[in-house]
C-alpha positions in Angstrom: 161.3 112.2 116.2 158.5 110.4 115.8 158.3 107.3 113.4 157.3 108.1 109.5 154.2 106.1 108.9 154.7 103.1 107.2 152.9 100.6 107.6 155.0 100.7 110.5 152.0 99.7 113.1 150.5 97.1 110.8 148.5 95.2 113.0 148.3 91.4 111.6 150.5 89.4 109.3 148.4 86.6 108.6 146.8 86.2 111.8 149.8 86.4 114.2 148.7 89.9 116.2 152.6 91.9 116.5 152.2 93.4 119.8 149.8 94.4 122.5 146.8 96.2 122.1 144.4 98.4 123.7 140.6 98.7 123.1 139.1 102.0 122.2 135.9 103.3 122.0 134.8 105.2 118.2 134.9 108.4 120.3 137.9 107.9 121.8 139.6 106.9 118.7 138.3 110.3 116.6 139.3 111.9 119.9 142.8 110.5 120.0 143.7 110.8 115.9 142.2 114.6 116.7 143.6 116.0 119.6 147.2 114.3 117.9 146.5 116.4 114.8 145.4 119.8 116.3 148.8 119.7 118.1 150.9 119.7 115.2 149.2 122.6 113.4 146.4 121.8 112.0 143.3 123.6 111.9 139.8 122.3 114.1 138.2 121.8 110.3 140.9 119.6 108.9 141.6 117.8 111.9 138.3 116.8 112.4 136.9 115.5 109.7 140.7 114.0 109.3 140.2 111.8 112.3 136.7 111.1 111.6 137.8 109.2 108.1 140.8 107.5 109.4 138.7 106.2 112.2 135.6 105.2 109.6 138.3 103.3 108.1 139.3 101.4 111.3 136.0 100.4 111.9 135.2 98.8 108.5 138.6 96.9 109.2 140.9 98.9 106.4 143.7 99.4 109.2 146.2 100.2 106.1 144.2 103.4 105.8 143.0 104.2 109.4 145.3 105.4 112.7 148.6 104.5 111.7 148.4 106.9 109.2 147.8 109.3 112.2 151.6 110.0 113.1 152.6 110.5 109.8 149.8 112.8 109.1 150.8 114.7 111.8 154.5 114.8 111.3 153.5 116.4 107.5 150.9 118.9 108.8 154.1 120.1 111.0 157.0 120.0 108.7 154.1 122.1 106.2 154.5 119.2 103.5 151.0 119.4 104.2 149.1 122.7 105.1 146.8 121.2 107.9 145.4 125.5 107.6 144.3 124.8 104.3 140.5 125.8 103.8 139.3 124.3 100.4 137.3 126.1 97.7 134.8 125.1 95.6 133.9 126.2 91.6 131.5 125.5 89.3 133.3 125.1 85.6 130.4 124.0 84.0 126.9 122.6 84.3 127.8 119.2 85.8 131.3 119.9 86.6 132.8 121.1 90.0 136.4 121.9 90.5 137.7 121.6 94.5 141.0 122.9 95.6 142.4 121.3 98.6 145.2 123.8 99.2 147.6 121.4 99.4 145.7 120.4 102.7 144.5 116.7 103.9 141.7 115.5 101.6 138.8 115.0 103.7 137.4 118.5 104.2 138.0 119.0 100.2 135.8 115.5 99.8 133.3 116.5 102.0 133.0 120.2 100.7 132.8 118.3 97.3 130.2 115.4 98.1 127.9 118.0 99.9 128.1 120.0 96.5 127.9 116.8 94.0 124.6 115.1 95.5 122.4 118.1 94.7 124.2 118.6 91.9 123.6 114.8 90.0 120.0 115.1 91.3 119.7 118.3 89.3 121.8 117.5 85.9 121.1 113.8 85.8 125.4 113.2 85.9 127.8 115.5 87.5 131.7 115.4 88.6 134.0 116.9 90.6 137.6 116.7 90.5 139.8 117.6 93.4 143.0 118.6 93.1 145.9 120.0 94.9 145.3 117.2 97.4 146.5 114.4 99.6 146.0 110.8 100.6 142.2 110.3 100.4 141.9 107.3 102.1 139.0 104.2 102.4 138.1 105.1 98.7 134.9 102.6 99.3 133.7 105.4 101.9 133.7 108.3 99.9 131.8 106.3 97.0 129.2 104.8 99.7 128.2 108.2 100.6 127.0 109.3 97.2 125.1 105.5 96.9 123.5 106.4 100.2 122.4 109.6 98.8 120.9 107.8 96.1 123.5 108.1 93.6 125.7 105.5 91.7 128.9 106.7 92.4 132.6 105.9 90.6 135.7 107.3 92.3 139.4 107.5 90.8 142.4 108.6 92.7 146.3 107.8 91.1 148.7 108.0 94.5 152.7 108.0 94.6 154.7 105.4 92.7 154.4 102.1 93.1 153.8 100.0 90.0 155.8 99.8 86.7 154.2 100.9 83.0 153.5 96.8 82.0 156.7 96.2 80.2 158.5 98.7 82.7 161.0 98.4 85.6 160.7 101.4 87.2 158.4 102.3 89.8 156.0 104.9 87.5 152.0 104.6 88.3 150.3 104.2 92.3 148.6 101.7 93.1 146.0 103.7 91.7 142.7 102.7 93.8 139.2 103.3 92.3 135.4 102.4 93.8 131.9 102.0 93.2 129.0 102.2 94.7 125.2 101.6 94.0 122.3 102.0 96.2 120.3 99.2 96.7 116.7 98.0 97.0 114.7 98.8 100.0 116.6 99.5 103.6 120.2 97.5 102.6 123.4 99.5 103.0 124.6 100.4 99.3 126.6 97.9 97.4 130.7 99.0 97.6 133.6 98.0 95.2 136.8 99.0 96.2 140.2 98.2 95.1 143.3 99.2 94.4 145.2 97.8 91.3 148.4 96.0 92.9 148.1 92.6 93.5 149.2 93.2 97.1 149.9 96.5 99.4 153.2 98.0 99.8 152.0 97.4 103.4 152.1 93.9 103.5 154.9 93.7 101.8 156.9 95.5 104.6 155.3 93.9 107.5 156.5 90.9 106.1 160.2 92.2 105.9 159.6 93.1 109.6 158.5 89.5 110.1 161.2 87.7 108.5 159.0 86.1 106.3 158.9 85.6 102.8 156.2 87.2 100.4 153.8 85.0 97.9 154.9 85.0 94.1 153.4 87.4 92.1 153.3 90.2 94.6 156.1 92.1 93.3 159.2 92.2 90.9 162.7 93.2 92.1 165.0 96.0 90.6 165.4 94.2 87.7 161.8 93.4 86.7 162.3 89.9 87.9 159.2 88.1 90.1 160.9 87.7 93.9 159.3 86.8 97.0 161.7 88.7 98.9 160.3 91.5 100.5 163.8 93.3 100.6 164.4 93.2 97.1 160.2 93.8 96.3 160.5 97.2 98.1 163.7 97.7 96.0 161.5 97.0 93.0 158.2 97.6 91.9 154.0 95.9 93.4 152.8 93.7 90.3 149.4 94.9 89.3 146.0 92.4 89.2 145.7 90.5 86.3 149.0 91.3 84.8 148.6 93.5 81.4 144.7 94.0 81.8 145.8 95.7 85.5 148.2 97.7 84.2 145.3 98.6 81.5 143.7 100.0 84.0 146.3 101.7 86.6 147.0 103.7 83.3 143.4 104.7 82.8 143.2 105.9 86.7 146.6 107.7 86.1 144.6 109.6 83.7 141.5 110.4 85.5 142.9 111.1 88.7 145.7 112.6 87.5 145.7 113.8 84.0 141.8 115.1 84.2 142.0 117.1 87.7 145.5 118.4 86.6 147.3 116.7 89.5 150.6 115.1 89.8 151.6 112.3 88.4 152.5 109.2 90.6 156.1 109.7 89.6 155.8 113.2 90.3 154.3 112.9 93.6 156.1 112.7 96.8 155.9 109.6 99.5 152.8 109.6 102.0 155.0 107.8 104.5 157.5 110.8 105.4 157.4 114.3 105.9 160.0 115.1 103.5 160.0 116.7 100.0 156.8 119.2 98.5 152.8 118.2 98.9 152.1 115.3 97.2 149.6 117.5 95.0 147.2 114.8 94.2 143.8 114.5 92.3 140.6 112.9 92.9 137.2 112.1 90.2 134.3 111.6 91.3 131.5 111.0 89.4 127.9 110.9 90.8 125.0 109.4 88.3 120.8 109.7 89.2 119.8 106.0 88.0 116.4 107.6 87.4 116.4 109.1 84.5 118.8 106.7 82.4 116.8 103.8 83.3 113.5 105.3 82.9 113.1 104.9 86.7 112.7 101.1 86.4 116.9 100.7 88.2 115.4 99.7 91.4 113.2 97.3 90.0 116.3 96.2 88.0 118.8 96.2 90.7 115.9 93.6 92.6 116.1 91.4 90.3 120.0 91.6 90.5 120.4 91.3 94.1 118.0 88.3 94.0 120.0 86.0 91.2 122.9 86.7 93.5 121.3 85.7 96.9 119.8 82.9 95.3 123.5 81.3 95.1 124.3 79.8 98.7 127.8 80.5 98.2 127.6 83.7 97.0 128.1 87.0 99.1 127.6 90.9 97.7 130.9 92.5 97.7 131.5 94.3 100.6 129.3 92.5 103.1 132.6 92.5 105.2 133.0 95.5 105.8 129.4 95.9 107.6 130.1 93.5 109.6 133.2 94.9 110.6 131.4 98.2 111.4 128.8 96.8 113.3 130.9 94.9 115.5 133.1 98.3 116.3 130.0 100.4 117.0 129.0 97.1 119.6 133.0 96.7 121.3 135.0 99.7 120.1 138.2 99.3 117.9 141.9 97.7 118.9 144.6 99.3 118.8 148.3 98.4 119.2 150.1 99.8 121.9 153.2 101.0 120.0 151.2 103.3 118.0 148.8 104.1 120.8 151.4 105.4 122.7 152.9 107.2 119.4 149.8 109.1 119.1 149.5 110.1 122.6 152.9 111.1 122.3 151.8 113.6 119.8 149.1 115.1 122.0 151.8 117.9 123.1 151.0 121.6 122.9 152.0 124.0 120.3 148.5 124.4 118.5 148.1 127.0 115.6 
């Protein structure tokens, strides 16, 4: 059997590279996560814009939520803990409001079905949402926000995921990581501005790469079993990620609980089942999305606004936008192609077998 995912491929800790690599092309990349998905029953629609997000997500350098998700994304679409069939459907519950099933299906074609949907929609009601529900791992959450901004639109994005983090007080593993983004267009020809972050200090990924290393993790990454701080990474995954800014991040995991969770009517992160294995029911998450036109609540005078913004900040020599980053990242992978270690390479190859339905 094939691997679960787990951060199993990760492929730095620090900067000492774990194994071998092989370079890749974009196309070959979507082509490889694609062909590895359609084998292991799921449809041309989810599998495609599937491996077109995982690999968007290689290129801006978030490896954590690009290819090596691949095997384990297939290994659910098999098992049906994920129904790679799954066509979503859209409905309008109101005015502003859009409600997207994803059919217990991979996210993407649910967020693009509701993106399409939400940027007409803001640009005609001023504000609009759409929650997503019945879902799945959604991913670079920085994306899906910069797609709105580049339509325009200010965007703010919520997703809770699977346990991770303790209620702040808590030792058990209750709330995700809980990630949430925002994005802004900017003046003039410059790509939008993009926050993204999840709430734990660190990733669960990290945390097992450095189990796998032998090494020890930083204090303040995680507690063990008994709510005490450890920077053992055997006793972390035994325990629960710390969030940012102790209390405050907790705060806030609670808030994205409630509107990824709570507001679309989707599971709870300690309801939810693992995205690493293909055991247990769908994870049956939510997603918010929130899409704002900065026209009419400034007056039209945001782009004039956000000028004035973007030029206090450059006007600091030591200061950078958030997210500059990932540009660069994304440039440099449309120029050379992406790397890719050959362990999981060859695991996704391997998965390339027939038996489409």
């Amino acid at each position: 059997m094939v691997a679960a995912l787990g951060a199993a491929y990760p492929l730095r800790f620090g900067e000492i590279i774990v194994d071998a690599s092989i370079r890749l092309t974009l196309a070959e990349a979507e082509s490889l996560a694609f062909e590895a998905l359609r084998a292991n029953r799921t449809s041309e629609l989810g599998a495609r814009a599937t491996a077109r997000a995982l690999v968007a997500a290689e290129a801006d350098g978030q490896a954590a939520h690009g290819l090596s998700r691949v095997p384990a994304y297939a290994l659910q679409a098999r098992s049906g803990k994920v129904n790679g069939q799954a066509v979503p459907t859209l409905t309008r519950a109101a005015p502003g409001v859009i409600r997207v099933d994803a059919g217990l299906g991979f996210a993407y074609p649910a967020i693009d079905l509701a993106l399409d949907t939400l940027k007409s929609l803001a640009k005609d009601q001023g504000i609009a949402l759409a929650a997503i529900h019945h879902s799945h791992h959604f991913g670079q959450v920085g994306a899906h926000a910069e797609r709105l901004a580049e339509a325009g639109l200010i965007a703010l994005v919520f997703g809770n995921t699977p346990k991770a983090m303790a209620f702040h007080g808590g030792k058990r593993a209750m709330l995700g990581t809980n990630p949430l983004a925002f994005a802004t267009p900017l003046p003039g020809a410059q790509a939008p501005l993009v926050i993204d972050l999840a709430l734990s200090v660190a990733a669960r990924g990290k945390i097992v790469a450095a189990q796998k290393a032998g090494k020890s993790i930083p204090e303040g990454w995680a507690v063990d079993a008994n709510g005490q701080s450890t920077t053992d990474p055997t006793a972390a995954l035994a325990g629960t990620l710390s969030p940012i800014g102790g209390a405050k991040g907790g705060a806030l995991a609670l808030m994205v609980e409630i509107l990824g969770a709570a507001l679309t009517a989707g599971a709870f992160g300690w309801e939810a089942s693992s995205f690493f294995d293909a055991e247990g029911r769908p994870p049956d998450m939510g997603h918010l999305f929130v899409a704002i036109d900065p026209g009419p609540a400034s007056g039209n005078a945001f782009a004039d606004r956000m000028q004035t913004l973007v030029a206090a900040i450059e006007s600091e020599p030591e200061v950078r936008l958030p997210g500059s980053r990932r540009l660069n990242a994304r440039a440099n992978a449309k120029r050379e192609g992406i790397t890719l270690i050959n362990a999981l390479h060859d695991e996704i190859r391997a998965l390339h077998a027939p038996g489409r339905s």
